[in-house]
C-alpha positions as CSV (number, residue, x, y, z in Angstrom):
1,X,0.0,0.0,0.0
2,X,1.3,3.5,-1.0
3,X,1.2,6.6,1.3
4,X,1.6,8.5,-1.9
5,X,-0.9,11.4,-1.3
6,X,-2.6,14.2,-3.7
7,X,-2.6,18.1,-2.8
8,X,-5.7,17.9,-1.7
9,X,-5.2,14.9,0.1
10,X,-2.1,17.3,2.0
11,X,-4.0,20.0,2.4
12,X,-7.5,18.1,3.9
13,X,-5.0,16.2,6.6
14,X,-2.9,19.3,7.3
15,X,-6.6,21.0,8.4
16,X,-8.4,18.2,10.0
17,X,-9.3,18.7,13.4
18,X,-11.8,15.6,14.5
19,X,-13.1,12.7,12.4
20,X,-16.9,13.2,13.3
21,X,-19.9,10.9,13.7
22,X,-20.8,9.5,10.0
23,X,-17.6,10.3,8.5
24,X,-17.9,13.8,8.1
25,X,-14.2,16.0,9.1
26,X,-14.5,18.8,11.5
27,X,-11.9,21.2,9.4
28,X,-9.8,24.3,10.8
29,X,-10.5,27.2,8.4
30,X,-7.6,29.4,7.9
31,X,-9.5,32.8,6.4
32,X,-12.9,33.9,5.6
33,X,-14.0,36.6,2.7
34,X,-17.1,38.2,3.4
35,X,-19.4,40.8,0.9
36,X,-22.2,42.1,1.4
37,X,-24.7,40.1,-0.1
38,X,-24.5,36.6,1.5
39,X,-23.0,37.6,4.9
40,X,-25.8,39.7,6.7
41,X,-27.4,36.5,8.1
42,X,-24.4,35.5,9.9
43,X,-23.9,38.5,11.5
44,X,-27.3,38.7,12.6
45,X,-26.4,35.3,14.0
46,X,-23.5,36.1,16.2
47,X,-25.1,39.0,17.3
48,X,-28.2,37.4,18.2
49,X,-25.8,35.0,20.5
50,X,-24.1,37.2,21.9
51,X,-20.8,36.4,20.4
52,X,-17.7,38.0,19.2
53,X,-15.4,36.5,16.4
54,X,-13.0,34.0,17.3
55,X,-10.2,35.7,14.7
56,X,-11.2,38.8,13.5
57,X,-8.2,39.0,11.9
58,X,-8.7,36.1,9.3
59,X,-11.7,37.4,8.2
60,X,-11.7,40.6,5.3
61,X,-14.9,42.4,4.3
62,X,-15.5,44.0,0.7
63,X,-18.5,45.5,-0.9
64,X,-18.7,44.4,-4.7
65,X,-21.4,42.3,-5.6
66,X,-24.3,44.9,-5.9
67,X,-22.0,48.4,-5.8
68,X,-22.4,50.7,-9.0
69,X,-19.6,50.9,-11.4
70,X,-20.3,54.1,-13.3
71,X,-19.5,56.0,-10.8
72,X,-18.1,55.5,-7.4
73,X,-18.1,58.2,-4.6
74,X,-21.0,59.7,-2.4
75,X,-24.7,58.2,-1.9
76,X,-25.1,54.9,-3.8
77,X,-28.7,55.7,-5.8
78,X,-29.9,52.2,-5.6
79,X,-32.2,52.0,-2.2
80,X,-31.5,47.9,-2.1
81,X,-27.6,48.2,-2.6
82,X,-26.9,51.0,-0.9
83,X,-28.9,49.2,2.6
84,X,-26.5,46.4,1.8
85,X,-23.2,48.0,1.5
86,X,-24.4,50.6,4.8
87,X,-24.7,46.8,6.7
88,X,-21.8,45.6,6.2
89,X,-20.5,48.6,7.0
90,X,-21.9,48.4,10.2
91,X,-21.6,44.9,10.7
92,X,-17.6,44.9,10.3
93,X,-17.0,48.2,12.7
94,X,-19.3,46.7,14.9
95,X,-17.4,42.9,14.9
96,X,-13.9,44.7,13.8
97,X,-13.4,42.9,10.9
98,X,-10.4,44.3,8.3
99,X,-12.7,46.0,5.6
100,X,-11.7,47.6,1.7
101,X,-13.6,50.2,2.2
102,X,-15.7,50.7,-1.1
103,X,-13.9,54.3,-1.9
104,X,-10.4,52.8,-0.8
105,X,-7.6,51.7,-3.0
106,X,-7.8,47.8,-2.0
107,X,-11.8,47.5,-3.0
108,X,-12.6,45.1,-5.6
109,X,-14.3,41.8,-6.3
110,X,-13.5,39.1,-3.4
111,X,-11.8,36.8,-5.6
112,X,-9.8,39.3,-7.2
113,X,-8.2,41.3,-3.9
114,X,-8.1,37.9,-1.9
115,X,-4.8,37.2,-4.1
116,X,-4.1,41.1,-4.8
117,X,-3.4,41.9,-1.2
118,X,-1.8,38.4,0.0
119,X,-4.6,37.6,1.9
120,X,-4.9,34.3,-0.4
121,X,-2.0,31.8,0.8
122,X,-0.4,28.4,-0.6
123,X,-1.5,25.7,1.8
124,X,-4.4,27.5,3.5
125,X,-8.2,27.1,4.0
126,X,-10.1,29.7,2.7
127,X,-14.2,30.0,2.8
128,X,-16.5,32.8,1.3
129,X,-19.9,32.8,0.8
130,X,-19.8,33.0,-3.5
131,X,-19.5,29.5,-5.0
132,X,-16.0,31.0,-7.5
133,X,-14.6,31.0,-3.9
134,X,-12.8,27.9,-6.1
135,X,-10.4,30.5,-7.7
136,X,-7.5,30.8,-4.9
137,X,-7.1,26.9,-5.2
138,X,-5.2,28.4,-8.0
139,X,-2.3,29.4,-4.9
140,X,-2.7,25.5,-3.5
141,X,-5.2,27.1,-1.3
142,X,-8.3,24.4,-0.1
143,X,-10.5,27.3,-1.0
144,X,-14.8,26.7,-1.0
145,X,-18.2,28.6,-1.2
146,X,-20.7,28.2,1.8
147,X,-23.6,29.1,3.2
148,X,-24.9,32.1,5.6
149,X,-25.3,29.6,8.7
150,X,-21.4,28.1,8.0
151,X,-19.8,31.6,7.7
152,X,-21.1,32.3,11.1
153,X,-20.0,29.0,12.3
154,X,-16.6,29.7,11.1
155,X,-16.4,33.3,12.7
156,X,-17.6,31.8,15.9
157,X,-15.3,28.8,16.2
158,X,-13.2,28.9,13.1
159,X,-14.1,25.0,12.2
160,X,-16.5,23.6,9.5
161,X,-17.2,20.0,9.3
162,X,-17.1,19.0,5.7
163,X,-16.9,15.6,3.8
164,X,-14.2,14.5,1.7
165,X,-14.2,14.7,-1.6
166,X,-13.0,12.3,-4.1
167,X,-10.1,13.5,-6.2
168,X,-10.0,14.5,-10.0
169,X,-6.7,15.1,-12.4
170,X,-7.3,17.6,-15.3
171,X,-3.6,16.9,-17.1
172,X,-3.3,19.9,-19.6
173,X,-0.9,18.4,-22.6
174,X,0.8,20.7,-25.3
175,X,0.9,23.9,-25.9
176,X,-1.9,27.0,-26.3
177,X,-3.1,27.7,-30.3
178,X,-3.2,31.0,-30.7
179,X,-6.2,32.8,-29.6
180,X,-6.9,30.5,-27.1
181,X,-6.7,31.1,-23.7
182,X,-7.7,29.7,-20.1
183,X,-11.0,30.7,-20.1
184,X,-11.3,28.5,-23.3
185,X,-9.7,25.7,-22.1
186,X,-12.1,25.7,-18.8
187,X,-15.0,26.0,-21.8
188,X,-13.3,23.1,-23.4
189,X,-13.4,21.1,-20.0
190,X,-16.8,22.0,-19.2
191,X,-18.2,21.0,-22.5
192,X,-16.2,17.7,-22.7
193,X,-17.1,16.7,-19.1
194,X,-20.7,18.1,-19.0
195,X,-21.7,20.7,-16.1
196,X,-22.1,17.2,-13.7
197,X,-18.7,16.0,-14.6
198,X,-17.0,17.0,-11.6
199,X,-19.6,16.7,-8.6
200,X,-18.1,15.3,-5.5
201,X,-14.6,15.8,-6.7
202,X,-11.6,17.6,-6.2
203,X,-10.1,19.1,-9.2
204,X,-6.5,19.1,-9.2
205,X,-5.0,21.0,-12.8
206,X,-1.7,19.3,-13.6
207,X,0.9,19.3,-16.6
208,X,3.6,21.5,-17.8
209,X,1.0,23.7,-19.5
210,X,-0.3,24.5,-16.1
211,X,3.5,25.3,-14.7
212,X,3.7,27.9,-17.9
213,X,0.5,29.7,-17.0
214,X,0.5,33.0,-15.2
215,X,-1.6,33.6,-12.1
216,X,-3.9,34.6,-13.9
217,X,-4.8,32.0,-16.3
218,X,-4.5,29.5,-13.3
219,X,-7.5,31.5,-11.3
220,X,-9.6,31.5,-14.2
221,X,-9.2,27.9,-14.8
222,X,-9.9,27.3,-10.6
223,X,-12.8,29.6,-10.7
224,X,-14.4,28.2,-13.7
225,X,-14.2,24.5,-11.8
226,X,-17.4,24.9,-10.1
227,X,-18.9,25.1,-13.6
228,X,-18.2,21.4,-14.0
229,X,-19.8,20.3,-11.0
230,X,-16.8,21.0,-8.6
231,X,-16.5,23.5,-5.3
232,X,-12.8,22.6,-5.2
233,X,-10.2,23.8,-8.0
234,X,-6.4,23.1,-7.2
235,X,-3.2,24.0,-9.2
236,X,0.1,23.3,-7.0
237,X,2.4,26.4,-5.7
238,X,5.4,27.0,-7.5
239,X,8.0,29.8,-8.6
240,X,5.3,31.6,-10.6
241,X,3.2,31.8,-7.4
242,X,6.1,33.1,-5.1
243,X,6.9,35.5,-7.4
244,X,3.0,37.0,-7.8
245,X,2.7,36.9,-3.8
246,X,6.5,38.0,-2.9
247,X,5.9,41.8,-1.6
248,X,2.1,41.7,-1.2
249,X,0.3,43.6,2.0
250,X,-0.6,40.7,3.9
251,X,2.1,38.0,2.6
252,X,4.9,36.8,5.0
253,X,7.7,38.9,5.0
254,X,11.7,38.3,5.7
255,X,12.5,35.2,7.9
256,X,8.6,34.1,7.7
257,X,8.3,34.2,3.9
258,X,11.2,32.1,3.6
259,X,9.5,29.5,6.2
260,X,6.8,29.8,4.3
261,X,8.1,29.0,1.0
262,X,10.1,26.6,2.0
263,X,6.6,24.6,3.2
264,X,5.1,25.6,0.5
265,X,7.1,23.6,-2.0
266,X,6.1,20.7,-0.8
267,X,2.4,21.2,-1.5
268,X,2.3,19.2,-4.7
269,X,0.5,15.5,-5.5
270,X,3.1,12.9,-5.1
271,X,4.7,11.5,-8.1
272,X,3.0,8.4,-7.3
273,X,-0.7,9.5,-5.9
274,X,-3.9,7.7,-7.3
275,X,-6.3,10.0,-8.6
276,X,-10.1,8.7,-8.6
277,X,-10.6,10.2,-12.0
278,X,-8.2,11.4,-14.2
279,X,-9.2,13.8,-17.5
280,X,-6.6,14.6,-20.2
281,X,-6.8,17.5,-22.6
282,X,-4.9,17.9,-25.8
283,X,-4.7,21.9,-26.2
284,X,-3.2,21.5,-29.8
285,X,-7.2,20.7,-30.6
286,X,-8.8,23.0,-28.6
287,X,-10.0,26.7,-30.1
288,X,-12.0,29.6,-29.3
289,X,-14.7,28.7,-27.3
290,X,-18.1,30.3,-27.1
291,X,-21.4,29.1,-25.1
292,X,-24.3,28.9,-27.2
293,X,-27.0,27.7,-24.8
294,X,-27.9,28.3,-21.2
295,X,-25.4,26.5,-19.1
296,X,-21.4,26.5,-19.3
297,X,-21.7,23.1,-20.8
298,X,-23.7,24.2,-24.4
299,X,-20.0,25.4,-25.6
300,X,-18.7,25.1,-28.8
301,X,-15.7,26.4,-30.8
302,X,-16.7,29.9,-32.5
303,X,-16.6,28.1,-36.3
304,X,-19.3,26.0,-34.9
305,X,-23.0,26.0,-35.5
306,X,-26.1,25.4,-33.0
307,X,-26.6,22.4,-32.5
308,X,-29.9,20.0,-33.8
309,X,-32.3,18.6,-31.2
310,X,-33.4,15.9,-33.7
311,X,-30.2,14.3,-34.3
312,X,-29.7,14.2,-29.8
313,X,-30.7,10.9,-28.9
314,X,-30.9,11.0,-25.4
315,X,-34.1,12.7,-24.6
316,X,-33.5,14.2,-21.5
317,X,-30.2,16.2,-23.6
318,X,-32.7,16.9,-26.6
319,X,-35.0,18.4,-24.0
320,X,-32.4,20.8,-22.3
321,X,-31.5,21.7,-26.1
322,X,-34.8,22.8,-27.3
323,X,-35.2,24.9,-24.4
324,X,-31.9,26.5,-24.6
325,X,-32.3,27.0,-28.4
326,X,-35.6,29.1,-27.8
327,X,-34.7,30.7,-24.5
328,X,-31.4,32.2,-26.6
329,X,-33.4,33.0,-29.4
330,X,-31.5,30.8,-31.6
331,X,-32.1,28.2,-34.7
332,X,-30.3,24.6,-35.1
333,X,-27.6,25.0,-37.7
334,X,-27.2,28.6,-37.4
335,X,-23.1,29.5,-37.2
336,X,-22.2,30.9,-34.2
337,X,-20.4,33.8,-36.0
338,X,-23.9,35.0,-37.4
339,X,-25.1,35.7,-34.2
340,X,-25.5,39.5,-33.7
341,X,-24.9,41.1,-30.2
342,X,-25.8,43.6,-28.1
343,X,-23.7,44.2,-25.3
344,X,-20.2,43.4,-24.4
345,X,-19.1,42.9,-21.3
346,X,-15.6,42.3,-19.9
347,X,-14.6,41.7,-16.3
348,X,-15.7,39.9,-13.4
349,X,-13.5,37.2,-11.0
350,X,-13.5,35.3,-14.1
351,X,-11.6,37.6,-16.3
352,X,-11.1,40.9,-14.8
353,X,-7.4,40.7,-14.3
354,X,-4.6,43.2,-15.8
355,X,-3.9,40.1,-18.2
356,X,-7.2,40.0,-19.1
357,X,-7.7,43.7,-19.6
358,X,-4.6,43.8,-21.1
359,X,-5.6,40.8,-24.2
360,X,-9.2,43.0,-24.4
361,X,-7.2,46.2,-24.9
362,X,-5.0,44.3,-27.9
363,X,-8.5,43.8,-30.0
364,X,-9.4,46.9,-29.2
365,X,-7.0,49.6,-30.0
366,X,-7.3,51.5,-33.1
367,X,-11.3,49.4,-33.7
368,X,-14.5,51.0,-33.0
369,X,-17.5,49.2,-31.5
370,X,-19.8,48.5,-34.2
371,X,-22.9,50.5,-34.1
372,X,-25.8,49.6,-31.8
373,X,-23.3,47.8,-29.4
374,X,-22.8,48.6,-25.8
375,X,-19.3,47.8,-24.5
376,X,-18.2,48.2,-20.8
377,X,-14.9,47.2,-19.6
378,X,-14.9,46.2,-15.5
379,X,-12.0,46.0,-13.8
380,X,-11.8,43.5,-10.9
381,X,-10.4,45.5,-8.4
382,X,-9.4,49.1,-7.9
383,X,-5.9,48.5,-8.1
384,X,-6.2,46.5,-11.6
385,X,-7.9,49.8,-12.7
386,X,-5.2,52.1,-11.7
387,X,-2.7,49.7,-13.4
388,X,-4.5,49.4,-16.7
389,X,-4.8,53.2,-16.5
390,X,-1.1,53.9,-15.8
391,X,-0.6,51.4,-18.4
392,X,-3.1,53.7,-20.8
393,X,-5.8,50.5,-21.3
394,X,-8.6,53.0,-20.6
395,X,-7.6,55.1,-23.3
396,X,-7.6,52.6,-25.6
397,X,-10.8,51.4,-24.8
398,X,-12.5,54.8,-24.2
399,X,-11.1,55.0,-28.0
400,X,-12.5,52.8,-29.2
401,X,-16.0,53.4,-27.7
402,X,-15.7,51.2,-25.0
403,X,-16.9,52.6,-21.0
404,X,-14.6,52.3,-18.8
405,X,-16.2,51.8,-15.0
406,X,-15.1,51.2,-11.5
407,X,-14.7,48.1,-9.9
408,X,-17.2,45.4,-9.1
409,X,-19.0,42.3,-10.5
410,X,-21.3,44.4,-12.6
411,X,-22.9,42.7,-15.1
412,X,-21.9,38.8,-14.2
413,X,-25.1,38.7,-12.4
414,X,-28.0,41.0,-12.0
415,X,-27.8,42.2,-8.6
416,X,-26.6,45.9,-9.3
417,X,-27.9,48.2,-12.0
418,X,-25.7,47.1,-15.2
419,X,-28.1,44.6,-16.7
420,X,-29.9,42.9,-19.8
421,X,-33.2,43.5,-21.0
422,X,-35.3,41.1,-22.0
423,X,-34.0,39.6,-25.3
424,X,-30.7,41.5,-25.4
425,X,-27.6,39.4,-26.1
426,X,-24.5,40.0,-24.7
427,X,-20.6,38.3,-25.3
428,X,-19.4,38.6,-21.7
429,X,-16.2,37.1,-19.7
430,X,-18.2,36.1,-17.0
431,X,-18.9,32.4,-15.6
432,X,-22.3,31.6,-16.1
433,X,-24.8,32.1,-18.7
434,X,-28.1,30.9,-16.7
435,X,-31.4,31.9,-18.1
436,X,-31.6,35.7,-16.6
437,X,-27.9,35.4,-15.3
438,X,-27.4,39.1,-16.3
439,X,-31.3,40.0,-16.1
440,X,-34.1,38.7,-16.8
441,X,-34.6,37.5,-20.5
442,X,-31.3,38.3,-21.4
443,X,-28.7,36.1,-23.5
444,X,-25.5,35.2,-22.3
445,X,-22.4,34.3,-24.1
446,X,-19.5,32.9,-22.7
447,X,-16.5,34.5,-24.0
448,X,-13.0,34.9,-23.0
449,X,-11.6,38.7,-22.9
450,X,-10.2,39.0,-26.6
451,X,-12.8,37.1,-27.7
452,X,-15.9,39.2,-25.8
453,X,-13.6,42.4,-27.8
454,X,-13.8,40.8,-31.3
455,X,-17.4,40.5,-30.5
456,X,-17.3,44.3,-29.4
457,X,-15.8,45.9,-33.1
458,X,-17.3,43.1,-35.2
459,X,-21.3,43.9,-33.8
460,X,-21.4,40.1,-33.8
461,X,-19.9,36.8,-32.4
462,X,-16.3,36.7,-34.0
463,X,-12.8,35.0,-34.3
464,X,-10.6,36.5,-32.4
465,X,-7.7,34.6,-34.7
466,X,-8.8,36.8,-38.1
467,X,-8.0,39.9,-35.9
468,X,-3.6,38.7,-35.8
């Protein structure tokens, strides 16, 4: 019997506290991200006991999820978000947790200043109440969404129980096509896998395209994860991720850092471990991808066309077809590049990253978007806006007819003012593309950031490889 063991199987041990009654794990939690949206009810719990939190210090606080992005400063307009954002206020003065204030210079999306500020750690635990809370396994963090009773339990005792998962390899083989990036090799995976393909496992991203990635690509890949099924994403620490964190606000510093890397390389699957599943992708083959339907899984490369219930034979597939053809407005056999959009919309914890800003900005400078197009560009946090702007990306999309707004999730999902209407399409670099996702009625493609700017100049799905 081998003793070989898997990241995740390092990471589970290093955190478990008590094997409980019906083989559930009572697990330490390292750090806790809270917003505004999903965390009210466990304040109201703790307060309602009587209780302070355990370690107030392992928690941060951050308004993005229903904050406007066109403009930031003074009284928000909306009566809904601006009650949200004035409770969390409240709530962390009152329970003294660290907060980014939504004016400072560290506010942003939770998944995006987690890593920013070196509050996101190799070989940590790390909960949040937002299901892409899969994103910092992209550091070799065991990083999870829950619910508004377990973020309570975790400021009160700093413990969850939780049940092991099963483990999953995603070995990435060969080298990126041009034009292709992460967020269409997560497509890829999604589409191969289906949107079930993952459920109860542990999804550990492996190979030596995953060592060449940047950060960035890594987090997309770990927060797309969830879209196949999975609440854990994992990609092992190495130079690249010392480098990113080295210098950060809340990283280690001097004798600790060096302590800390030194542990940290040795958070990485055994040559030998067993993986319950293992999932290979060839990324010669893979190319643009763009959803067509209304779950991550209806994805197909841009050249493709929609697909044709009748020629489904599973009914229960055929079914979720039809549905998705009429909800998005679509007809079977109609190319995916002669579909005409809307709106564009680039950002979110998905792809709201310098890089990502960075590949939009390429498509865009010296284009236009194409009449009867809306374009906004969202940065993820408010330090990736002041980079792109000292790096002049705002100009170049302000150029090009592009707005260029604050920080925050915007138009990922319809729970602040930048939204759909009914029937309006939209190429975004968001995660999901649910029926009324980004409002009610509205379309939702899934589009990685040069891609969603092709889209932007063209008036209509496009290549981003005719654009070299």
């Amino acid at each position: 019997m081998t003793n070989a063991r898997t990241l995740y199987d390092k990471l589970w041990d290093s955190h478990a506290v008590a094997e409980l009654p019906g083989g559930a794990t009572l697990l330490y939690i390292d750090r806790q991200i809270l917003h505004e949206v999903s965390s009210p009810q466990a304040f109201v719990a703790m307060r309602d006991a009587g209780r302070q939190l355990r370690r107030p210090e392992t928690h941060i606080a951050v308004a993005d999820h229903a904050v406007p992005t066109r403009v930031r400063g003074g009284e928000i307009a909306d009566p809904q978000a601006r009650a949200q954002v004035a409770e969390l206020e409240a709530n962390v003065a009152e329970f003294a947790v660290p907060y980014a204030d939504l004016e400072g210079a560290e506010q942003g999306i939770v998944h995006v200043i987690g890593p920013e500020t070196g509050f996101t750690l190799p070989g940590t635990t790390i909960v949040c109440g937002d299901s892409h809370t899969t994103t910092h396994g992209a550091f070799g963090a065991l990083a999870f969404g829950i619910g508004a009773s377990e973020q309570g339990t975790v400021m009160a005792a700093q413990v969850l129980p939780q049940t092991r998962a099963r483990t999953m390899k995603v070995e990435l083989v060969g080298a990126l096509p041009p034009g292709v990036d992460a967020k269409d090799i997560a497509l890829a995976l999604i589409a191969r896998i289906g949107a079930h393909g993952a459920v109860g496992h542990a999804v550990e991203y492996t190979g030596a395209a995953v060592q060449a990635m940047s950060m960035a690509q890594r987090m997309t890949l770990c927060n797309m994860t969830i879209e196949a099924g999975s609440r854990i994403g994992l990609v092992a620490p190495d130079e690249t991720t010392f480098a990113f964190l080295k210098g950060r606000r809340l990283a280690p510093r001097g004798a600790l850092w060096d302590a800390a890397v030194a542990y940290w390389r040795g958070l990485a699957s055994d040559d030998d471990a067993v993986f319950d599943k293992v999932v290979t992708i060839d990324l010669v083959a893979i190319e643009p991808q763009v959803s067509w339907g209304t779950s991550p899984n209806q994805t197909l490369p841009i050249g493709g066309t929609v697909p044709d219930p009748a020629t489904i034979a599973d009914p229960t597939e055929r079914r979720e077809t039809e549905k998705a053809i009429a909800y998005m407005g679509l007809a079977p056999g109609q190319a995916l590049l002669d579909v005409a959009i809307d709106h564009v919309f680039i950002g979110s914890c998905t792809n709201g990253r310098i890089e990502d800003l960075r590949a939009a900005a390429a498509i865009a400078r010296g284009r236009k978007v194409a009449a009867g197009v809306k374009a906004i560009v969202v940065p993820g946090s408010a330090a990736t806006r002041k980079q792109a702007e000292a790096e002049g990306l705002d100009r170049v999309f302000t150029e090009a007819g592009f707005e260029w707004r604050f920080a925050g999730c915007s138009m990922c999902v319809a729970m602040n003012d930048d939204r759909l209407a009914p029937g309006q399409r939209c190429a975004s670099t968001s995660n999901r593309n649910f029926e009324g996702r980004q409002g009610p009625g509205g379309r939702t493609h899934l589009v990685s950031p040069a891609m969603a700017a092709a889209a932007a100049v063209s008036g209509h799905l496009a290549d981003v490889r005719t654009f070299a």
